[in-house]
N, C-alpha and C positions, 0 to 999 in steps of 0.2 A: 597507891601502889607505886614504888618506885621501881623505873628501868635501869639495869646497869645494861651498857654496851660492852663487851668483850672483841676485842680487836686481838688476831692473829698475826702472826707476821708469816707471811710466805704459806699461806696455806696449799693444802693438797686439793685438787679438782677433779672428780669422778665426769667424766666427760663419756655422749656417744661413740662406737668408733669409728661414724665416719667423719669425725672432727677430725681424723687423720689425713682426712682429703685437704682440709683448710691451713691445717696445723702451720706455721709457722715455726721451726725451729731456735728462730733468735728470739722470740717473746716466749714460748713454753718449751720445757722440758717435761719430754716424754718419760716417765720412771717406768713404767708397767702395763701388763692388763688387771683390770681387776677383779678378773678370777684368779690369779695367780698370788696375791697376796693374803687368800685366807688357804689355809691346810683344804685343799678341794678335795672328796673323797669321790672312790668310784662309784658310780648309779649303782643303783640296787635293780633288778630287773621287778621287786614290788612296786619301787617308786616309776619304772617307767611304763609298767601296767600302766598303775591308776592314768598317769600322764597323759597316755594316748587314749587312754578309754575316756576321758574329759574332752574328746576331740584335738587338743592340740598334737600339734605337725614339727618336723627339725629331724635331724638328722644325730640323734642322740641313740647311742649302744649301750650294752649293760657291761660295767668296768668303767665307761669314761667318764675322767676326772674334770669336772665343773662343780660352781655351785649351783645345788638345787635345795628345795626343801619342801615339806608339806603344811599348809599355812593351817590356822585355827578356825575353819572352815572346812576342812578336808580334802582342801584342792593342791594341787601339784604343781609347785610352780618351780620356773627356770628363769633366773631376773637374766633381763641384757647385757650383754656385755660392756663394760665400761673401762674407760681407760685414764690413767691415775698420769694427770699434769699437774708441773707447780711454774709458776713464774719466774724466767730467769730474773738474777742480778741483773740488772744495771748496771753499768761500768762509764761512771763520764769523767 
């Protein structure tokens, strides 16, 4: 079996958000959150049923716009929030 390597230049990084606490501005640029980069639609008051009747907790209404979805299991999930950095240029 052979491996190829695929090398990016400048790729995108789905980061925690509180890598915002550490962030350095001169080594990354912040582009986003990364709820905000898919079409986020409003909760469905079905989907926030099931949600809390699975037990989980948050501070989620029916209308508001995040990503959510219901996995191939039946459960209700709400991924973390992540935040979309890429590596500044360099300049020497």
């Amino acid at each position: 079996m052979s491996m190829y390597r695929i090398r990016i230049k400048n790729p995108l990084l789905a980061l925690p958000l509180n890598y915002l606490d550490v962030r350095n501005p001169e080594q990354m640029q912040l582009l986003e959150q990364g709820k905000d980069l898919a079409d986020a639609q409003p909760m469905s008051a079905e989907f926030l049923k099931l949600y809390f009747a699975q037990g989980n907790k948050g501070h989620f209404t029916t209308g508001m716009r995040s990503l959510y979805y219901v996995d191939n299991d039946g459960r209700a999930v709400i991924p973390f929030v992540r935040v979309i950095v890429r590596k500044v240029k360099q300049h020497d």
